[in-house]
C-alpha positions as CSV (number, residue, x, y, z in Angstrom):
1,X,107.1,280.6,44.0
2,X,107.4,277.0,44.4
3,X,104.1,274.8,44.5
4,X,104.5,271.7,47.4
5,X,102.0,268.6,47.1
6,X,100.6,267.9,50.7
7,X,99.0,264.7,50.9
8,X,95.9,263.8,50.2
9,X,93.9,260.9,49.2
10,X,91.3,260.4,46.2
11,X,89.0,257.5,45.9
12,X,88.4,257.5,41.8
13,X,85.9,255.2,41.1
14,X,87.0,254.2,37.2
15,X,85.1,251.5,36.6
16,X,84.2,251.2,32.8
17,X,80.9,252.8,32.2
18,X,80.9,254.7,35.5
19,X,81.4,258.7,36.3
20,X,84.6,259.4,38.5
21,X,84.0,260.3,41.6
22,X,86.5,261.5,43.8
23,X,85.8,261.4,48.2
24,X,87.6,261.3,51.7
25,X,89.3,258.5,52.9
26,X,89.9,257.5,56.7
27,X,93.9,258.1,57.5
28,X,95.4,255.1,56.3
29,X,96.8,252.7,58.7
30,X,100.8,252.9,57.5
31,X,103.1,255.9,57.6
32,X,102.5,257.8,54.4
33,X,105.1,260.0,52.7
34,X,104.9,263.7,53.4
35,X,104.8,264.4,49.5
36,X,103.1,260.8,49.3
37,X,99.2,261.3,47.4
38,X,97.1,257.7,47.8
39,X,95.2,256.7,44.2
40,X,92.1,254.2,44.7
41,X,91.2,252.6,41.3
42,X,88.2,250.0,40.2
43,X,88.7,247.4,37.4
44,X,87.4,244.6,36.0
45,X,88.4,241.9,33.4
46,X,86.7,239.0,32.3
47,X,87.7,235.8,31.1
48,X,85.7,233.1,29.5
49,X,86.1,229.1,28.8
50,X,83.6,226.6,27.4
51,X,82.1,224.7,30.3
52,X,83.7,221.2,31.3
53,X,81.1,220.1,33.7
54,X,77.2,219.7,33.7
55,X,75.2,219.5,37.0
56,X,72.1,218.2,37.0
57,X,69.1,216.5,39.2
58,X,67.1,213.4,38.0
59,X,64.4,211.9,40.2
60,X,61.2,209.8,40.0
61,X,58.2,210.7,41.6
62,X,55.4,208.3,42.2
63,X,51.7,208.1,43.7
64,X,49.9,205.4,45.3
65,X,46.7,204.9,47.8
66,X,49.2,204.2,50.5
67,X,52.8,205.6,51.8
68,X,53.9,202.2,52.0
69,X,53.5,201.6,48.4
70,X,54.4,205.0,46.8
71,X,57.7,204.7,48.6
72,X,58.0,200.8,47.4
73,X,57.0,201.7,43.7
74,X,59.4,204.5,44.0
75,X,62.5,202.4,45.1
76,X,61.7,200.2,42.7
77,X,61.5,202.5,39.8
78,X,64.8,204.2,41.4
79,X,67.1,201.5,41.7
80,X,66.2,201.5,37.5
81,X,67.4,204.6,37.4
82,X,70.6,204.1,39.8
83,X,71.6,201.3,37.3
84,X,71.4,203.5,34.3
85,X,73.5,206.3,36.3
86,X,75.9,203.7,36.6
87,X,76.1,202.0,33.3
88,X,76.9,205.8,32.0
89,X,79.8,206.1,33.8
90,X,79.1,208.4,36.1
91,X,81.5,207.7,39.4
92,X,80.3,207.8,42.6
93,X,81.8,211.0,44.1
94,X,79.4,212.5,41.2
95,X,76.2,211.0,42.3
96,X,74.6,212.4,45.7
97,X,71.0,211.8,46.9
98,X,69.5,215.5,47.0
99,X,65.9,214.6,48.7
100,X,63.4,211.9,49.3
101,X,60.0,212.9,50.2
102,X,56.4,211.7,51.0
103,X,53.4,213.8,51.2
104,X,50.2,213.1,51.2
105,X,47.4,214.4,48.3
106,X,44.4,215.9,49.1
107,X,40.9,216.2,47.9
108,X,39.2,219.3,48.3
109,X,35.5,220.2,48.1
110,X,33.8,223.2,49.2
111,X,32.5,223.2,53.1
112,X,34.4,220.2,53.5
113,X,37.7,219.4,55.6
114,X,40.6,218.2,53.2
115,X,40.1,214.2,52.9
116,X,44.0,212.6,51.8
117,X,43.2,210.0,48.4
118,X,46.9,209.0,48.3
119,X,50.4,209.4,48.5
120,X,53.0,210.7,46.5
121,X,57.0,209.7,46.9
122,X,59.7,211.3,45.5
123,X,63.4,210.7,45.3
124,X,66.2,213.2,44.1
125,X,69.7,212.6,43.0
126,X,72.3,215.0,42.1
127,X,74.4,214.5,38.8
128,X,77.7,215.7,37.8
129,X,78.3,215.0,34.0
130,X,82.0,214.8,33.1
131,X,82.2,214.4,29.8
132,X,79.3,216.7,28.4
133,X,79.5,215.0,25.0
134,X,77.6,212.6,26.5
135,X,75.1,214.5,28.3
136,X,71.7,214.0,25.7
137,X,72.7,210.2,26.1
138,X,72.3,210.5,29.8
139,X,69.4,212.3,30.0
140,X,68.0,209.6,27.6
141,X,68.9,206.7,29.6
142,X,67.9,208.4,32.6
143,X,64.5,208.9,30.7
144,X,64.3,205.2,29.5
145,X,65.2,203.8,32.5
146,X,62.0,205.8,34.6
147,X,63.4,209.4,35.8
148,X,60.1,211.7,35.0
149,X,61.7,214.4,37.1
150,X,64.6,216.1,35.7
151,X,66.4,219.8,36.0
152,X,69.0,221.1,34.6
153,X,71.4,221.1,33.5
154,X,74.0,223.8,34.7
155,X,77.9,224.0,33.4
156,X,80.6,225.0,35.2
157,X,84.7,224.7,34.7
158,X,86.1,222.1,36.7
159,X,89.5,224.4,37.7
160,X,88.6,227.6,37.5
161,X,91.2,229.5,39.2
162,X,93.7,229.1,36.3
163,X,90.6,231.3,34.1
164,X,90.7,233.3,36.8
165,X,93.8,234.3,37.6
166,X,94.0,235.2,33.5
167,X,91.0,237.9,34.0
168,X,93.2,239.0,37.6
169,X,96.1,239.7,35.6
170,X,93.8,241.6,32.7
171,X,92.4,243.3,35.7
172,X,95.5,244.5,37.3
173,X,96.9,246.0,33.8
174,X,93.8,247.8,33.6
175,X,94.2,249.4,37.2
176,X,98.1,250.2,36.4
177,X,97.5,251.8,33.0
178,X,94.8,254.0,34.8
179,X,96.8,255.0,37.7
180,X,99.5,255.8,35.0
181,X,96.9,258.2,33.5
182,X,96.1,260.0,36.5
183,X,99.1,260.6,37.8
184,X,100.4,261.7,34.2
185,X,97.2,264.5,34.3
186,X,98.7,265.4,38.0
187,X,102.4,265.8,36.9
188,X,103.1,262.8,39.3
189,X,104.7,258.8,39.3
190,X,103.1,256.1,40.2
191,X,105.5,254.5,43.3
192,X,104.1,251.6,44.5
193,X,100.7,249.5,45.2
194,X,99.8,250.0,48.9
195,X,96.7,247.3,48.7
196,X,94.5,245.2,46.6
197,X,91.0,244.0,47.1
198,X,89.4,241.7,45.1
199,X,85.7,240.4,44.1
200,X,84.7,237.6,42.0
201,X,82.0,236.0,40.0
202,X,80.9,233.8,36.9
203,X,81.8,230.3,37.1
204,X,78.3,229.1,36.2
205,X,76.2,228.9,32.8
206,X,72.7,229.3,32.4
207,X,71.0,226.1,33.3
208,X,68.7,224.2,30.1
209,X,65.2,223.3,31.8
210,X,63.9,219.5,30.7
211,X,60.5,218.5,31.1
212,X,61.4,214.5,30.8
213,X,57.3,214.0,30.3
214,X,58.0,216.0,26.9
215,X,60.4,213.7,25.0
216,X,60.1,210.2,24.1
217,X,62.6,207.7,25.3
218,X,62.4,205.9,21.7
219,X,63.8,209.2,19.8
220,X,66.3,208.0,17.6
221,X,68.4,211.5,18.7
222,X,70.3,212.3,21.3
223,X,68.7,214.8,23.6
224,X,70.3,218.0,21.9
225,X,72.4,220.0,24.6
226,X,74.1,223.6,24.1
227,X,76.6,224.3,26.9
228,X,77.6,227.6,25.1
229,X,80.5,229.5,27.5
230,X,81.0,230.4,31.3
231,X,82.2,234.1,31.6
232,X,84.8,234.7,35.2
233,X,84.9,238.3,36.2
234,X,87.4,239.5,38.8
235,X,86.7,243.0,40.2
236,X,89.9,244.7,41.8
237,X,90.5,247.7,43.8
238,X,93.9,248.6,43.5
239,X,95.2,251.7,45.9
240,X,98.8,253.2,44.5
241,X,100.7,255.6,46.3
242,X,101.9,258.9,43.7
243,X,104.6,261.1,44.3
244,X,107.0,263.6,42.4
């Protein structure tokens, strides 16, 4: 008596680490062989490159009795640290202003309304390191020149879509040789890919936190700086169609 495959469609879930599950599927939207069986399989691949580019913020924030002269001590102080920005040859298209403020301080006693004893100013700017050999300089310059608010920094890969289309391609193996598997266990062939979805992430590295009030701006080293490596996943679900 001879055996016929009707068609059908599993959804194996294979990611690594993960039980197979297998479940219906909504009739797919294309005319599907009468001997035609639909294979959905998860993988992921990572690929990893040491960082190219460090983001950070640098700011100064001053107080005064006054707004007028918080925000005049603070442009003051900030055109200082504008200069050294510049002299460290960071371009333009890397320096954006991320927030000024100016906000009042309180005093507070107990049965009392809130009474304002000064100001405090604050202006932001967003950094984009190129050349993260440099970086402790930087942040030392920024430092001696009067930035007592800094964050950061973060590293990132300038072009990351050549890293990522390395962990797609490890990614798309890994689906293949698994579809190969199944349809091996099931006495079938893998045909053809019908689709291909994909997810992403990665792309950033762990920022370093600075507390600028913590170093001097005499040290005779360089600020010491670790941009260890930024890891690119790419998470594909592949559907094959399988046949005799």
């Amino acid at each position: 008596m001879r055996t016929t495959l009707k068609p059908l469609l599993l959804a194996l879930s294979l990611a690594a680490g993960t039980a197979m599950t297998a479940h219906a599927q909504p009739a797919p939207s294309y005319a599907l062989p009468n001997d035609g069986t639909l294979l959905n399989v998860s993988a992921e691949a990572e690929a990893k490159r040491v960082p190219d580019i460090a983001t950070l913020s640098a700011g100064v924030v001053t107080q005064a009795a006054d707004g007028n002269a918080a925000m005049r001590q603070n442009a003051e102080q900030m055109s200082k640290v504008m200069s050294a920005v510049k002299a460290a040859g960071i371009a333009d298209k890397d320096v954006q202003t991320s927030g000024i403020n100016l906000s009042p301080q309180y005093t507070y006693k107990e049965n009392e309304a809130p009474k304002i004893n000064g100001y405090q100013a604050s202006n932001t700017v967003s950094l984009k390191v190129r050349d993260i050999a440099k970086l402790g300089k930087v942040l030392d310059a920024l430092v001696a020149n009067g930035a007592n608010d800094i964050n950061g920094p973060s590293f990132s890969i300038d072009q990351p879509e050549p890293v990522y289309d390395e962990a797609r391609t490890a990614a798309l193996k890994k689906a293949q040789a698994r579809a190969e598997t199944y349809a091996k266990s099931l006495g079938l062939k893998v045909r053809r890919i019908v689709s291909i979805s994909e997810g992403r992430s990665g792309g950033g590295a762990r920022p370093m936190m600075m507390a600028a009030s913590m170093r001097s701006a005499k040290a005779e080293m360089d600020t010491p700086v670790a941009p260890g490596e930024s890891t690119l996943s790419i998470n594909l679900d592949v559907t094959f169609e399988l046949g005799r």
